[in-house]
N, C-alpha and C positions, 0 to 999 in steps of 0.2 A: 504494500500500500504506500501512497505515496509520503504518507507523512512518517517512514520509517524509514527513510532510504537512509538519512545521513545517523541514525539509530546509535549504531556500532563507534562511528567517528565520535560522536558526539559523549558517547560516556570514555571513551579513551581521552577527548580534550578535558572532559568534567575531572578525570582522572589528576591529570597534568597542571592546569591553572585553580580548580578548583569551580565547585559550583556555582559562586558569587561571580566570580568573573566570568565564567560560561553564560552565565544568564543573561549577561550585560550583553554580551557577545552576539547572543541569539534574538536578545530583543530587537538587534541591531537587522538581523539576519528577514526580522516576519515584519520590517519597517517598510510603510513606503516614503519613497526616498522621498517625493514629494510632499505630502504635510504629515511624517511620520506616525501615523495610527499603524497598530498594528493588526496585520490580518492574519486568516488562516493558511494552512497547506494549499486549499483546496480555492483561494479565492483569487479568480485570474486578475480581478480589479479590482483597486484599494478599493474598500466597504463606504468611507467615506466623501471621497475626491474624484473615484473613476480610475486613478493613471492605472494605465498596463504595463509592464506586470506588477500586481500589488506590492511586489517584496522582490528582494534578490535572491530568496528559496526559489521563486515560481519561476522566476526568469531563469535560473541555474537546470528548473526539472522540468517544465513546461508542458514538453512531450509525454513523460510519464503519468501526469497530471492530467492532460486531457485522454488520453489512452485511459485511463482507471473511471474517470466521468464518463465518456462513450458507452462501458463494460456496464455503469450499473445506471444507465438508462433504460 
């Protein structure tokens, strides 16, 4: 599923910096660049502004993302 791709990375950095600073990290990760709300895996356009891609998770997995929406239409 899509919101587990980076799963494995992500508790090896939790590991590494620690969770406080992973969090930071990832807040950064579900941001849209444009007026920073943060969105879901699953949200092609920020929830509140529209830009595409909501986050630079989406933009990074996009294809996977709409591939998994397609599947459970």
């Amino acid at each position: 599923m899509p919101h587990r791709i980076e799963l494995w990375a992500n508790l090896e950095r939790i590991k590494s910096i620690g969770y406080k600073q992973w969090l930071k990290e990832i807040r950064k990760n579900y941001a849209c660049q444009r007026c920073q709300t943060i969105n879901s895996t699953y949200d092609l356009k920020c929830r509140k502004c529209g830009e595409e891609p909501s986050c630079s998770y989406v933009a990074k997995h996009r294809q996977e993302i709409e591939q998994f929406l397609q599947r459970m239409a």
